[in-house]
C-alpha positions as CSV (number, residue, x, y, z in Angstrom):
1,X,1.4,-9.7,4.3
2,X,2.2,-6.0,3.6
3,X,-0.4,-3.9,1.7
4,X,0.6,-0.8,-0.2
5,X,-1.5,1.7,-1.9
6,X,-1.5,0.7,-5.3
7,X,-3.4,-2.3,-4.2
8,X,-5.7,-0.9,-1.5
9,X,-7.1,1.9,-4.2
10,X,-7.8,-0.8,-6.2
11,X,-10.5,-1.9,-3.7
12,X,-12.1,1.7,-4.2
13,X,-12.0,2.8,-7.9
14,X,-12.1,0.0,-10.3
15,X,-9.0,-0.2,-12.9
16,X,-6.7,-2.6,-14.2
17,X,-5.7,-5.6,-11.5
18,X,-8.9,-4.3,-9.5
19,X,-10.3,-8.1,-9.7
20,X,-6.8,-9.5,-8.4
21,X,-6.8,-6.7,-6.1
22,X,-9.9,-7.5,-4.4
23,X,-8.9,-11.2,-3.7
24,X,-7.6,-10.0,-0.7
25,X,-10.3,-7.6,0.3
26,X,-11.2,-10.6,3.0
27,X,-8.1,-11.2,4.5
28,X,-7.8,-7.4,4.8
29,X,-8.1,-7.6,9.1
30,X,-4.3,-10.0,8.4
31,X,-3.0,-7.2,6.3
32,X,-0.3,-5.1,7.6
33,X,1.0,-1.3,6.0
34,X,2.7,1.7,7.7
35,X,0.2,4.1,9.0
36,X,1.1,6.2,6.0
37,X,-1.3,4.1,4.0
38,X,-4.6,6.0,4.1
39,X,-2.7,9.2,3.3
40,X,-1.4,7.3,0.4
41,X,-5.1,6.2,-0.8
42,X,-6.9,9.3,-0.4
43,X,-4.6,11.7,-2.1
44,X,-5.1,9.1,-4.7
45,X,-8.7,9.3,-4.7
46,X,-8.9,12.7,-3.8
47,X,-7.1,12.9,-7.1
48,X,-9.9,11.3,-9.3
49,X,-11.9,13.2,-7.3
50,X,-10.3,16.4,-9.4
51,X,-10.3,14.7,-12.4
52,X,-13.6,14.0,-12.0
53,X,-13.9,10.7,-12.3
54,X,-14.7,9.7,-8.7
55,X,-17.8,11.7,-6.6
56,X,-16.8,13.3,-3.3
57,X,-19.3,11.2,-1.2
58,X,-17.6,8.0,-3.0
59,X,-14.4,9.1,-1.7
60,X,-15.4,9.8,2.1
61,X,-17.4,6.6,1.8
62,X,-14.3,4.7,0.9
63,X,-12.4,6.5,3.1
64,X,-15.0,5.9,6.1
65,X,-15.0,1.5,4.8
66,X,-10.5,1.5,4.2
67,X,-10.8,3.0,8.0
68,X,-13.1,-0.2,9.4
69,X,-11.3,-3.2,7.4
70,X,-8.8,-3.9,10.3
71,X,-5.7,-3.5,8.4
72,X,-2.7,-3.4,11.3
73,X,-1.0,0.0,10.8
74,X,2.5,0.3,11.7
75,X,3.5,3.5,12.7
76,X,6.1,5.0,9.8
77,X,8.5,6.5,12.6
78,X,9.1,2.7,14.1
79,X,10.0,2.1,10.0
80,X,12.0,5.4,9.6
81,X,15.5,4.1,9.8
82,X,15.5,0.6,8.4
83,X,13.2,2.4,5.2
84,X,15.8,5.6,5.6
85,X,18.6,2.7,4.8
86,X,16.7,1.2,2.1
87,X,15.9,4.3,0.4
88,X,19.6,5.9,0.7
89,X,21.5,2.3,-0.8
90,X,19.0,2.1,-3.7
91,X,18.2,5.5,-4.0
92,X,14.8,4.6,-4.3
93,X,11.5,6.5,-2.6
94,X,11.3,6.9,1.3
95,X,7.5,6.2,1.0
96,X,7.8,3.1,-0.6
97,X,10.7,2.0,1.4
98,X,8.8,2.3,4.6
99,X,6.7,-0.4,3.1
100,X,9.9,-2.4,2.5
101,X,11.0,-1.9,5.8
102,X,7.8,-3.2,7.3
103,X,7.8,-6.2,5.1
104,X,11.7,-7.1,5.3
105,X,11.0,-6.9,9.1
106,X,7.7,-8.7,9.4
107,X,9.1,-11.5,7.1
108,X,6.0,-11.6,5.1
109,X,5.7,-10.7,1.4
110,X,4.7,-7.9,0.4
111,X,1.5,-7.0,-2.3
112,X,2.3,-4.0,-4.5
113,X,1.2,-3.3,-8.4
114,X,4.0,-0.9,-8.3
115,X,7.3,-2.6,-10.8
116,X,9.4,-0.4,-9.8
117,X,8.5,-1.5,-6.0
118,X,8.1,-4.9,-7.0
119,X,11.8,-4.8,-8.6
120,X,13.3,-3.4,-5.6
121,X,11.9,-5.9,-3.0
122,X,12.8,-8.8,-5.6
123,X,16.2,-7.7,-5.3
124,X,16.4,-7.2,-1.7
125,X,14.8,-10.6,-1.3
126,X,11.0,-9.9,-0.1
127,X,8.6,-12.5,-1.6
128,X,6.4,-10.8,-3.8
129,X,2.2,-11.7,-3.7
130,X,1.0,-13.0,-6.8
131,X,-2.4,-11.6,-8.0
């Protein structure tokens, strides 16, 4: 299955889905993403961070544990053009299409909170998780 960052900060900072989220916390070493995912997840935290509502060592911490869960990182540059393909005939994100890309040619579905994600890979035919 494909990870993106909507779930993965989910594991970190507790908000809506979080307890869905963190059903797959142990199946996180079977997880794939592009390698853009910790970038993803800790400008997000980093974020909270700013807005106070996350401490900086909570944020290295989490950092340090997303780094030794084992989740397989595909690098985004072996994604570029199939998510560059995606992206240009649904004029949709190139981030988010990389995770498309990965997912469309893994054949596994992908887990996103994300609807506007979710209703792009419903329409190109990726099997959604179900929290």
């Amino acid at each position: 299955m494909v990870v993106d960052a909507s779930v993965v900060v989910k594991w970190f900072f507790p908000e809506p889905g979080t307890a869905q989220a963190q059903r797959l916390l142990p199946a996180a070493a079977s997880l794939a993403a592009p390698d853009l995912l910790p970038i993803e997840v800790g400008s997000a935290l980093t974020r909270r961070h700013r807005r106070r509502e996350m401490q900086g060592p909570d944020v290295l911490a989490s950092m340090h544990d997303l780094q030794k869960l084992g989740i397989r990182y595909v690098p985004a540059s072996a994604l570029l053009s199939d998510a560059l393909a995606i992206s240009l005939a649904n004029r949709h994100g190139m981030l988010d299409c990389l995770y498309l890309a990965l997912a469309q040619r893994s054949a596994v579905a992908l887990a996103t909170f994300d609807a506007r994600l979710a209703a792009l890979a419903g329409r190109l035919g990726i099997q959604l998780w179900t929290p």
